[in-house]
N, C-alpha and C positions, 0 to 999 in steps of 0.2 A: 910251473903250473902243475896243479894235483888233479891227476884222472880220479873221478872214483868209480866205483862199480856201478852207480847207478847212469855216469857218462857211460859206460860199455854197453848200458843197457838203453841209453837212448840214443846211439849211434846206431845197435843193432834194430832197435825199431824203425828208424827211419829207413834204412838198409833193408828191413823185410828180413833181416839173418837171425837165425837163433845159435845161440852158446851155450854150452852145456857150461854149468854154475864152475866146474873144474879148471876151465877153461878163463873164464873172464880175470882170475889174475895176471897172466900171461898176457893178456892184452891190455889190461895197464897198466902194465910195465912197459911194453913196447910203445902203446900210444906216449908214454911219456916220455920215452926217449926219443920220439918222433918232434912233440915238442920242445924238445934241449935243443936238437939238433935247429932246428927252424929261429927258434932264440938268438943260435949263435949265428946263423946267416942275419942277424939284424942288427948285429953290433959293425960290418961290411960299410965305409963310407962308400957309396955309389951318389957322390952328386956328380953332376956333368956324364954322367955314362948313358948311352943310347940305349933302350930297350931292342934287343934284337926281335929280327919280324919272322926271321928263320937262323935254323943252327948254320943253314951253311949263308950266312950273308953275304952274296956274289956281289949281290947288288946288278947283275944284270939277269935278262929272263934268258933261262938255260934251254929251254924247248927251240926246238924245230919250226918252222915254217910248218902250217898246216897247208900242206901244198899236195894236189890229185897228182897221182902217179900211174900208171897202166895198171891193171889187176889181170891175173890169171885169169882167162877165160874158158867158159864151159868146156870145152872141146878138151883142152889143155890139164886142165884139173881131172878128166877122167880119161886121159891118156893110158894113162899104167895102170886104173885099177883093173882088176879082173871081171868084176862084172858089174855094165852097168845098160843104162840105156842111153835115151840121147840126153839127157838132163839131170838123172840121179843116179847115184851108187846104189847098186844092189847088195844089201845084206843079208845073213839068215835074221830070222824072225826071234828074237828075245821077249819080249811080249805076250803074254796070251797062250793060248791053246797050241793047237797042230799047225 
């Protein structure tokens, strides 16, 4: 199949891209070996072959148990910081004024 410069030019519209005119033969040349390349994946006999649903086909679900577990509590989480009160971490102020 033959790109011509005016396919580069209504790819790039669609795309919203502009190409400086130097440019657009470099891209149909690559578009067209983009093309070769896709060509030659169809000469590939795939009858009888499954379409994969993921690359890693385990076939079983690989998660976890969404299952509650104890969480660090208040107390516990401001154990070691240096300053806080009974509920939040105290930091300096990045924000704003003085």
């Amino acid at each position: 199949m033959h790109i011509s410069l005016e396919t580069i030019d209504n790819i790039a519209r669609l795309s919203r891209l502009e190409f400086p005119d130097n440019e657009k033969a470099a891209f149909v040349e690559k578009f067209e070996q983009i093309i070769t390349y896709f060509d030659a994946l169809e000469t590939f006999d795939l009858e009888g072959i499954e379409p994969l649903k993921s690359i890693a086909d385990t076939g079983d679900n690989t998660f976890r148990d969404d299952v509650s577990e104890r969480s660090t509590t208040t107390a516990e989480a401001l154990a070691n910081a240096p300053k806080h009160n009974s509920v939040f971490f105290k930091v300096p102020k990045v924000l704003g004024g003085s």
